[in-house]
C-alpha positions as CSV (number, residue, x, y, z in Angstrom):
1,X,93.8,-70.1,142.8
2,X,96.5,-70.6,140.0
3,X,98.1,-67.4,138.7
4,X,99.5,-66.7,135.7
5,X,102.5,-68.1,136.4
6,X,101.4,-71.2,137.5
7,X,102.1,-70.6,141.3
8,X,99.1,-72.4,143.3
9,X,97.9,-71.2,146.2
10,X,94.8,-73.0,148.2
11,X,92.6,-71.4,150.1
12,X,89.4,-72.5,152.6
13,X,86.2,-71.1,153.1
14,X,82.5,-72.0,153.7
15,X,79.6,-71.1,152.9
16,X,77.0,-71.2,155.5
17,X,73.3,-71.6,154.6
18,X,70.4,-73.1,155.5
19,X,69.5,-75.2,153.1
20,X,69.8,-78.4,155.2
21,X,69.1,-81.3,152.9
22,X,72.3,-81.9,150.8
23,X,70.5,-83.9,148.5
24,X,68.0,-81.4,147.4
25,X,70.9,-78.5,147.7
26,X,74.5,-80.3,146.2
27,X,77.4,-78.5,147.5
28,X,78.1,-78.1,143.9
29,X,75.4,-76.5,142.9
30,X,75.5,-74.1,145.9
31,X,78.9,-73.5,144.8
32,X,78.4,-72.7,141.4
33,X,75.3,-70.5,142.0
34,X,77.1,-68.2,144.5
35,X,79.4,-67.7,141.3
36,X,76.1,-66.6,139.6
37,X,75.4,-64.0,142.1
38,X,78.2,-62.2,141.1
39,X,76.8,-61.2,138.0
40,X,74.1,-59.3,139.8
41,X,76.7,-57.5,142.0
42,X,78.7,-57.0,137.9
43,X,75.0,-55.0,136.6
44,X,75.0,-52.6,140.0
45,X,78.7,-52.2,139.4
46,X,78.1,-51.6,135.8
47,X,74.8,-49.0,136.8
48,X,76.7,-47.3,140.2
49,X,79.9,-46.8,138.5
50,X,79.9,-46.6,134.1
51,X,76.4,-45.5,133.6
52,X,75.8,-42.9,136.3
53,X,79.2,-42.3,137.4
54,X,81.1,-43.5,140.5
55,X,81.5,-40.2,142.7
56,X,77.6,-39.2,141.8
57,X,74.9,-39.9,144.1
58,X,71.3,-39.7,143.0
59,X,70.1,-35.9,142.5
60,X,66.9,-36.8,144.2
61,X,65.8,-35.4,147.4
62,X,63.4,-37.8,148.8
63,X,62.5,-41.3,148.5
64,X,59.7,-41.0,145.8
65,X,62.3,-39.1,143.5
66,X,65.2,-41.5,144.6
67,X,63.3,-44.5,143.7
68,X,62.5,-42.6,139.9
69,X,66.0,-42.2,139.3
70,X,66.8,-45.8,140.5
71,X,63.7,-46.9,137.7
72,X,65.3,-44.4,135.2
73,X,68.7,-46.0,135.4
74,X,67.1,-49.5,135.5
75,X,65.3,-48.9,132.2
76,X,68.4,-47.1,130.2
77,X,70.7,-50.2,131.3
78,X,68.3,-52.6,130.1
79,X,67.9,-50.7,126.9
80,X,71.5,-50.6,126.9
81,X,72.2,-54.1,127.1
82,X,69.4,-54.5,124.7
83,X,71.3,-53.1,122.2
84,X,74.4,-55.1,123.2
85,X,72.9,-58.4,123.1
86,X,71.5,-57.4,119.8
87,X,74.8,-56.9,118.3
88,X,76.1,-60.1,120.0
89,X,73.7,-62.0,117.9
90,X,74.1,-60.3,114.9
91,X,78.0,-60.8,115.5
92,X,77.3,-64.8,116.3
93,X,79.4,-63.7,119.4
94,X,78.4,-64.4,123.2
95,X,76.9,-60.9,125.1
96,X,79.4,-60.5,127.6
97,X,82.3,-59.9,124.6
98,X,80.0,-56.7,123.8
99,X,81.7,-53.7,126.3
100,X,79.2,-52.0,128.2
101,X,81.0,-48.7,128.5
102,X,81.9,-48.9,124.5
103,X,77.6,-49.5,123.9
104,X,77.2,-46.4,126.1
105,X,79.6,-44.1,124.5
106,X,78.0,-45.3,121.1
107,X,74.8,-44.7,122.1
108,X,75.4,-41.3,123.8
109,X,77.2,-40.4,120.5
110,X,74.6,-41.3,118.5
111,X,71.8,-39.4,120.5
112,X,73.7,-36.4,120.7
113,X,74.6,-36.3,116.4
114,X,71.0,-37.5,115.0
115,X,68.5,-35.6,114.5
116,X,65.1,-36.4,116.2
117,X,62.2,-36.6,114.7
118,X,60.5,-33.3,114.5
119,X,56.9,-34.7,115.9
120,X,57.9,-36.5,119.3
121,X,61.8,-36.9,119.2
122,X,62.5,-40.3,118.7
123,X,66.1,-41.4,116.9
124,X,64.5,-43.6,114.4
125,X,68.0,-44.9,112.6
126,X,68.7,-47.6,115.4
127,X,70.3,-49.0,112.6
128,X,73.4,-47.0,112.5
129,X,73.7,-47.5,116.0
130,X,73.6,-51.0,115.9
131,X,76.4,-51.2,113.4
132,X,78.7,-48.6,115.6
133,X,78.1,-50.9,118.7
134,X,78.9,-53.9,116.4
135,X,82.4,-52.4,115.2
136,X,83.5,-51.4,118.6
137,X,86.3,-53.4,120.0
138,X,85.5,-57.1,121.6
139,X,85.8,-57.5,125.1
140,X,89.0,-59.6,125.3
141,X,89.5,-61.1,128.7
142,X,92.6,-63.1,127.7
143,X,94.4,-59.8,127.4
144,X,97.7,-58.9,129.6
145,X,97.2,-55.2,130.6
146,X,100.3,-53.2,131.2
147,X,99.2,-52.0,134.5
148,X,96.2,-51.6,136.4
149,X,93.4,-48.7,135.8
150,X,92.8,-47.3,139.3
151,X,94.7,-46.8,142.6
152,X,92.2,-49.7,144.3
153,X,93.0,-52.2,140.9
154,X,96.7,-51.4,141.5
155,X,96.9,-52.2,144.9
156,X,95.3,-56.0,144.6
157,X,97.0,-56.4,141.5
158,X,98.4,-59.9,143.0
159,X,94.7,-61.3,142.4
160,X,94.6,-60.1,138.9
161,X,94.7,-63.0,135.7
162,X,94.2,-66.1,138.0
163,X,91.9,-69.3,137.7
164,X,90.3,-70.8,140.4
165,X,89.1,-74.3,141.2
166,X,86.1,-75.1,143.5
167,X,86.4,-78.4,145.3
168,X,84.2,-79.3,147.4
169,X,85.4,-81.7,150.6
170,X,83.4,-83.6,153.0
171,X,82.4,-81.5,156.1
172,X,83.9,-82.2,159.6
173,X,80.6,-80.2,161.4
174,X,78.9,-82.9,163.3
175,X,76.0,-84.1,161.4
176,X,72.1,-83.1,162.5
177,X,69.8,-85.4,162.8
């Protein structure tokens, strides 16, 4: 891990799987993938805390109306991102420099100022919308923030703006035959 500073520090861990053939599974590739999973734990982050809010739990009383909420917040995040990656493209930018929260404020905003259509209530002018999310401010994650948002951010604020390097080494576990 290399701060922003330049200090260094090394750390080891391992990852434990499985996956027993190293040729089929490249500690490389196992490496880089388990970066990958962290975008899932990024969309329940983003769904849990922006979108429903982080000190709400589900309104619903049993499992069948839990599990419609869960679908209800699955289907307005993906319509969400929708929109996001639809600016992105008409921006020639990449999707993850489109804000989440910013798309939901614009979209709220919109929904709440337009009038629906009198027959079933559908916000036909998606494309004012679309411009609003395009204006909104870039994602910029060279930026130095002055200080942390929240109590948690502030107290880990040592791991904040640092790069890290995966190498992988040769095991010392004695080999299976």
């Amino acid at each position: 891990m290399t701060d922003r500073a330049g200090k260094t520090t090394t750390s080891r861990f391992r990852i434990l799987a499985t996956l027993l053939d190293h040729e089929a599974y490249p500690a490389d590739q196992i490496a880089r993938l388990y970066a990958e999973r962290w975008q899932a734990e990024l969309v329940y982050k983003s769904i849990k805390s922006t979108l429903r809010g982080g000190d709400r739990r589900l309104r619903g009383q049993s499992p069948d109306l839990a599990e419609q909420e869960i679908w209800a917040l699955l289907t307005v995040y993906n319509a969400l991102v929708d929109h996001a990656v639809t600016a992105a493209v008409d921006l020639g930018v990449n999707p993850d420099e489109i804000s989440f929260t910013a798309v939901l404020h614009a979209t709220r905003d919109h929904l709440t100022a337009s009038t629906p259509c009198q027959a079933c209530g559908h916000h036909s002018d998606s494309a004012d919308l679309q411009a609003t999310i395009a204006a909104t401010p870039r994602e910029r994650r060279s930026r130095t923030r002055t200080s942390p948002r929240t109590k948690k951010q502030r107290e880990t604020q040592h791991t904040r703006d640092v790069g890290y390097t995966i190498t992988i080494t040769e095991s010392n576990l004695p080999k299976m035959t």
